[in-house]
C-alpha positions as CSV (number, residue, x, y, z in Angstrom):
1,X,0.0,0.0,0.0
2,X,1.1,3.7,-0.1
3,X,1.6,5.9,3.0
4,X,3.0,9.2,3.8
5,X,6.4,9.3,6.2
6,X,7.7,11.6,7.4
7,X,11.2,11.7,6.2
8,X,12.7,14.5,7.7
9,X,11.1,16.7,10.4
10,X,10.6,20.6,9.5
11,X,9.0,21.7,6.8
12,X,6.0,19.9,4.2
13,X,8.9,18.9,2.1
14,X,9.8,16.0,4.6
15,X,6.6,14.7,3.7
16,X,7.4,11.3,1.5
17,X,5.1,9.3,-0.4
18,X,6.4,5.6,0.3
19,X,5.4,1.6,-0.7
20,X,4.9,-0.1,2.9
21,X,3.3,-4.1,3.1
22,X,-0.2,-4.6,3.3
23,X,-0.8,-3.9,7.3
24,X,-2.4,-7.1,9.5
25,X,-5.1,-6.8,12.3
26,X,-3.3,-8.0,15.5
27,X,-6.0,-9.0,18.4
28,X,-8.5,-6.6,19.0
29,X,-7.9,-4.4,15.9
30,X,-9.5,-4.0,12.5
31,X,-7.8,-3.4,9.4
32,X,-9.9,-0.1,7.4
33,X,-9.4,0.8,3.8
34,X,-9.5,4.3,3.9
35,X,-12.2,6.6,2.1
36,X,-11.2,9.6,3.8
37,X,-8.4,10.6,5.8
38,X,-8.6,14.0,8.1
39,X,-5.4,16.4,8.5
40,X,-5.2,18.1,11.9
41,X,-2.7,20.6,13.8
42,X,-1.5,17.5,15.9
43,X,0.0,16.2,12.7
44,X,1.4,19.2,11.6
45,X,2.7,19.6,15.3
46,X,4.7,16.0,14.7
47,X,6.3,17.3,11.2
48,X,7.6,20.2,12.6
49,X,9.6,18.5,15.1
50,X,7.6,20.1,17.5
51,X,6.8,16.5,20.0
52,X,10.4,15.1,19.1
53,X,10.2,14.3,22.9
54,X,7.8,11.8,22.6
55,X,10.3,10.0,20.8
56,X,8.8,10.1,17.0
57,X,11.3,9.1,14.3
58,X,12.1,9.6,10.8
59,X,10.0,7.1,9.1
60,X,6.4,8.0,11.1
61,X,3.4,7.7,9.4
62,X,1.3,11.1,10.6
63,X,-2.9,11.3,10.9
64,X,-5.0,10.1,13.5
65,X,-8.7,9.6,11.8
66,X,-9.6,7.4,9.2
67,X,-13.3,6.7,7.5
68,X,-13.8,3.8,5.4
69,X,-14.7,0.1,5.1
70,X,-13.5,-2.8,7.2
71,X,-11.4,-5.5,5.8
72,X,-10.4,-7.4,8.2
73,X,-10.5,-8.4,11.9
74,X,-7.7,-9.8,14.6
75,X,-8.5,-12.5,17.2
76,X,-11.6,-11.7,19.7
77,X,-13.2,-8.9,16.7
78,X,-16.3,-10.0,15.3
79,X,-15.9,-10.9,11.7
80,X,-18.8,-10.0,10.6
81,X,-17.3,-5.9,11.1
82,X,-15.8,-7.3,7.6
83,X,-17.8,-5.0,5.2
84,X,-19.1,-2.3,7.7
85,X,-18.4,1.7,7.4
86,X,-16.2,3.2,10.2
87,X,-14.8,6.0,11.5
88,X,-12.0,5.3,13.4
89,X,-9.0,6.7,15.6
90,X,-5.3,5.2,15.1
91,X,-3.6,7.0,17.6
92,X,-1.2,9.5,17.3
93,X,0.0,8.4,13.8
94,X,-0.8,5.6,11.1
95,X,-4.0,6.9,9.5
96,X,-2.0,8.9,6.1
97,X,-2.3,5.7,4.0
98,X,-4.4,3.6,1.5
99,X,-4.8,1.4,4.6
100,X,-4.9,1.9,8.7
101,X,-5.2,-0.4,11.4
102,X,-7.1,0.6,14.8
103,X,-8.1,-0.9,18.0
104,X,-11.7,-1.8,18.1
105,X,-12.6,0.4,21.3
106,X,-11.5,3.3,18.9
107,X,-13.9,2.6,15.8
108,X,-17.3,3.5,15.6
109,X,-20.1,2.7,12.4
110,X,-20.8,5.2,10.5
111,X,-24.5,6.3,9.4
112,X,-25.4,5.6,5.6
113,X,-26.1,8.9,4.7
114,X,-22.5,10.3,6.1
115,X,-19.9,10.3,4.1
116,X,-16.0,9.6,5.1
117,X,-15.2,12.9,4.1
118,X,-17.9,14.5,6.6
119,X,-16.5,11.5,9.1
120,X,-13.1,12.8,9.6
121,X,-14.2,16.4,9.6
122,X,-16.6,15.4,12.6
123,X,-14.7,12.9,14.7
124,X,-12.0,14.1,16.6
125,X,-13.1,17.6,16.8
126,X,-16.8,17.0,17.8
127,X,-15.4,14.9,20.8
128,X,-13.2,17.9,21.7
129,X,-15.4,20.5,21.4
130,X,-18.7,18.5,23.3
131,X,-15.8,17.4,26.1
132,X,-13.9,20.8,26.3
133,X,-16.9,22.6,26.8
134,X,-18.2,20.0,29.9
135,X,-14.4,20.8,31.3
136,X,-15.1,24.1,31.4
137,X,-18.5,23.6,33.1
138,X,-20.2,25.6,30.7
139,X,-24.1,26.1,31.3
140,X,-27.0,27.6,29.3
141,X,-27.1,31.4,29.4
142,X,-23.1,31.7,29.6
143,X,-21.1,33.4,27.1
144,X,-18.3,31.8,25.3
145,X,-15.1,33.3,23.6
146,X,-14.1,30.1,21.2
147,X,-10.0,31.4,20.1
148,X,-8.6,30.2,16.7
149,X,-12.4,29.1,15.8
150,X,-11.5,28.8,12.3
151,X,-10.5,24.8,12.3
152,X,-12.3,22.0,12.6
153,X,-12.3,22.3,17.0
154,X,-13.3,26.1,16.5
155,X,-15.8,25.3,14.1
156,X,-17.4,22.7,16.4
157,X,-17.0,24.4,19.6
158,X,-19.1,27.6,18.0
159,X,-22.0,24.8,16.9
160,X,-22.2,22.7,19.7
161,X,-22.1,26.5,22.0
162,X,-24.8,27.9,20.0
163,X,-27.0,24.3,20.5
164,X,-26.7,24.7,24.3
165,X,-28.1,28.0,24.4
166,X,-25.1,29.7,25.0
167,X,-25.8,33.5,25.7
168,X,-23.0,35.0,23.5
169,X,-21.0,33.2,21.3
170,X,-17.9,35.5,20.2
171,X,-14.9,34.3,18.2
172,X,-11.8,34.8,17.3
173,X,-10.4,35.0,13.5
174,X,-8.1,36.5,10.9
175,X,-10.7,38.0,8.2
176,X,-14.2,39.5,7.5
177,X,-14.9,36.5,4.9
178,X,-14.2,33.9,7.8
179,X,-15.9,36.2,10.6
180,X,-19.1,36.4,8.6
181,X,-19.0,32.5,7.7
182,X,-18.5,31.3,11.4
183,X,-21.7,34.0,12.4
184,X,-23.2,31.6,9.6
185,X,-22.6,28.7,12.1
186,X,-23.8,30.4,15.5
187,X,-21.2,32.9,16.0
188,X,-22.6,36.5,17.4
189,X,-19.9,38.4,18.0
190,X,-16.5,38.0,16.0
191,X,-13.5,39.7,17.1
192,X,-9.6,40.2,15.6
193,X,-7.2,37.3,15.9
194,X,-5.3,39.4,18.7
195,X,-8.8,39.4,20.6
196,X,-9.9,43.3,20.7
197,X,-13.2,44.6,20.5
198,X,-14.0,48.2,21.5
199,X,-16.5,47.5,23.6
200,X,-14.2,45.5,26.6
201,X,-16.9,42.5,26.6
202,X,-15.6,39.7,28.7
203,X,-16.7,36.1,28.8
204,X,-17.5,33.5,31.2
205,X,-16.2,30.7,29.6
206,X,-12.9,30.5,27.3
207,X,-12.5,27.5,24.8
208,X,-8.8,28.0,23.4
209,X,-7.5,26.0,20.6
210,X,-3.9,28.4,20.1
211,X,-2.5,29.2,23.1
212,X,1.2,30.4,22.6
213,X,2.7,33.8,23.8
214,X,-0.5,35.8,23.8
215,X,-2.1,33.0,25.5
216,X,-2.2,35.4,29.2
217,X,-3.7,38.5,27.9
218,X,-7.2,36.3,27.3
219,X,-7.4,36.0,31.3
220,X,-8.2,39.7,31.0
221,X,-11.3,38.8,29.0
222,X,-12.3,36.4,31.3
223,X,-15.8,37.7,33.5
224,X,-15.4,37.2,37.3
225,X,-15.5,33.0,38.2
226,X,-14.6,32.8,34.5
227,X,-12.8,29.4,32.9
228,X,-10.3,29.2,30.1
229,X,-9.5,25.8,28.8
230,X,-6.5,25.4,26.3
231,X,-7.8,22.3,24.1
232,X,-5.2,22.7,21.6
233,X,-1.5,24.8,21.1
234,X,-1.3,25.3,17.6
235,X,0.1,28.5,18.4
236,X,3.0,26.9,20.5
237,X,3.7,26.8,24.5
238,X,2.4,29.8,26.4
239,X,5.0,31.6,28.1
240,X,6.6,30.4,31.0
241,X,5.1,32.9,33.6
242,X,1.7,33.2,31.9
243,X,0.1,31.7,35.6
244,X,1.2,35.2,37.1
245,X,-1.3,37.1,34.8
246,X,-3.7,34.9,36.5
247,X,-2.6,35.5,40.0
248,X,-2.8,38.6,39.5
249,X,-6.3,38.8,39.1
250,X,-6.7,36.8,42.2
251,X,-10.2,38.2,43.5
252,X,-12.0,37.4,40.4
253,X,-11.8,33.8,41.6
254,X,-10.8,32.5,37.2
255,X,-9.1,29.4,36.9
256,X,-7.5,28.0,33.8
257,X,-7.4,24.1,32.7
258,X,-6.1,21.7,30.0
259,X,-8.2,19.8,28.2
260,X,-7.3,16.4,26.1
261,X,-9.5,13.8,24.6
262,X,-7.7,11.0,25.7
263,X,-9.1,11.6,30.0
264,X,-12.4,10.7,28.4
265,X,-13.2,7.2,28.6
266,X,-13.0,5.0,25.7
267,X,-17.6,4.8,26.0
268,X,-18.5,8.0,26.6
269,X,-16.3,8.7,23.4
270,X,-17.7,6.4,21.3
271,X,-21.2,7.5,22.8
272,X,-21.0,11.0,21.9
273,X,-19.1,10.4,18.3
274,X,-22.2,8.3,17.5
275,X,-24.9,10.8,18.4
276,X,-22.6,13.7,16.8
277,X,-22.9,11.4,13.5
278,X,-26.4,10.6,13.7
279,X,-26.8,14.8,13.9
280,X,-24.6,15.1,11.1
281,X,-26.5,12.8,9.0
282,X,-29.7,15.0,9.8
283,X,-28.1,18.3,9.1
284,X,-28.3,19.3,12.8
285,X,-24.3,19.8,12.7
286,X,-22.4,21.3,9.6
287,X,-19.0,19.6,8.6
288,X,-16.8,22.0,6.8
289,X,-14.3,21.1,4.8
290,X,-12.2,23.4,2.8
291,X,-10.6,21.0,0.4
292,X,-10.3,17.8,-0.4
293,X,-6.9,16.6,-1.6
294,X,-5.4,13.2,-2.8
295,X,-3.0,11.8,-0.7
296,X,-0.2,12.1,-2.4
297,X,-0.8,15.8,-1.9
298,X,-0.5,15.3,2.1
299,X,2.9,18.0,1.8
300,X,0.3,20.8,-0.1
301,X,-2.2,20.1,2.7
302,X,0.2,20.7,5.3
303,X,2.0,23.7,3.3
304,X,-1.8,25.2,3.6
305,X,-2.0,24.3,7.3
306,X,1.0,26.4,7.6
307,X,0.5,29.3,5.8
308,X,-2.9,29.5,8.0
309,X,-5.4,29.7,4.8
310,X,-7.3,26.6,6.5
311,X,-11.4,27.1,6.9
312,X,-12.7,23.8,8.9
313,X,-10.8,20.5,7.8
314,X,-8.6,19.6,4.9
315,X,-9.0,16.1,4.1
316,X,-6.5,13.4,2.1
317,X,-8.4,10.4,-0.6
318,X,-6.2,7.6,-1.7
């Protein structure tokens, strides 16, 4: 089968398209031919060099989602999966091929009238926006500040917000043209990407998918008993004294909290991927994709991931 390695960390360049044997399901996996495969910041994180410490190597397959149609099983998987459309999650890496294995606890069946495409846009996202919000203890009638809202988390966050009955729903963004298509999506207040508005409004709840060096200056548009949760640091590592903006404001009682996908157990994420799907299917959540690409064109995906001209999910075919 083919697969994308990364052959040098850096830049899209390292990006190689390679020949690698057919992979095998080993007990409790499945082995999915892919129908759709979703690019996210995680695996443009990895290419950059940016997790080196977790020990990736030159030769690492990148992507994490996968949609398509079971081909096989491993030992103690029902067989009759054989046939069945899935989305599922590979784990850190594995998923930019013609072929991906995953555990079974990690695949879940896909509606007929979704399509893989829609799949991947949906599934690792809708978990982290549903989840991130619930971290953050969000309730009806709050107000909401979603920060880089112009991915697929961002894009989620400001739908699932909206649903709950969030009072405001403000954003963060880089342009008119993306500000007017994320009010399309619930948004009612859409500020710059460096957060200003003229009006000083502050939020009770913060969902944060950038964080990196301006990362502290957003506990200032926090409301009194406000919560910001960093779900994501496509922006890179706040700085290392960015808790002292927070003491600082020590009477208005804020707090600030990580957030990753992988504290939620394995049900409760398959539970709430299901029911996102099923709402997809009936148009009660929007998937937005901005292009779907071959994927032997995985390096001019992640060239547009880093020029940051990325609306919603970019998405790689065999």
């Amino acid at each position: 089968m083919r697969a994308v390695e990364i052959k040098e960390f850096g830049g899209p360049e390292g990006l190689t398209v390679v020949d690698r044997p057919d992979p095998v399901a080993a007990a409790g996996q499945v082995v999915i031919a892919s129908e759709a495969i979703g690019v996210g910041g995680v695996d443009v994180m990895i290419r950059r060099g940016a997790y080196a410490a977790y020990g990736f190597r030159p030769g690492f397959v990148p992507g994490s989602e996968v949609a398509g149609t079971v081909t096989a099983t491993g030992d103690g998987v029902d067989p009759g999966l054989v046939g069945q459309r899935v989305w599922a999650f590979t784990g850190t890496g594995g998923a930019y091929a013609d072929q991906a294995v995953a555990a079974i606890g990690e695949v879940v069946p896909l509606p007929r009238d979704l399509s893989a495409v829609d799949a991947v846009t949906l599934g690792s996202a809708g978990i982290v926006a549903h989840f991130g919000l619930a971290h953050a203890h969000f309730a009806p009638g709050e107000s909401v500040l979603v920060r880089g809202a112009s991915g697929s988390i961002g894009i989620m966050t400001v739908q699932l917000a909206a649903r709950a009955g969030a009072a405001v729903v403000a954003v963060t963004t880089s342009s008119p043209d993306r500000g007017r298509r994320l009010r399309e999506l619930g948004a009612t207040q859409v500020l710059d990407r460096s957060g200003s508005v003229s009006d000083g409004s502050a939020y009770d709840v913060i969902i944060d998918v950038v964080a990196g060096a301006d990362l502290p200056s957003f506990f200032d548009r926090l409301n009194p008993g406000g919560r910001l949760v960093a779900v994501g640091a496509v922006g890179g590592q706040p700085p290392a004294d960015f808790g002292a903006r927070l003491m600082a404001a020590f009477q208005k009682s804020m707090s600030f909290a990580t957030f990753s996908a992988a504290t939620v157990p394995e049900n409760d994420r398959r539970r709430v991927r299901a029911e996102q799907f099923a709402a997809a299917a009936r148009g009660e959540l929007r998937t937005v994709v901005h292009e779907v690409m071959p994927l032997t064109s995985a390096a001019l995906a992640h060239r547009a991931m880093d020029a940051g001209t990325v609306f919603g999910r970019i998405v790689l075919t065999p």
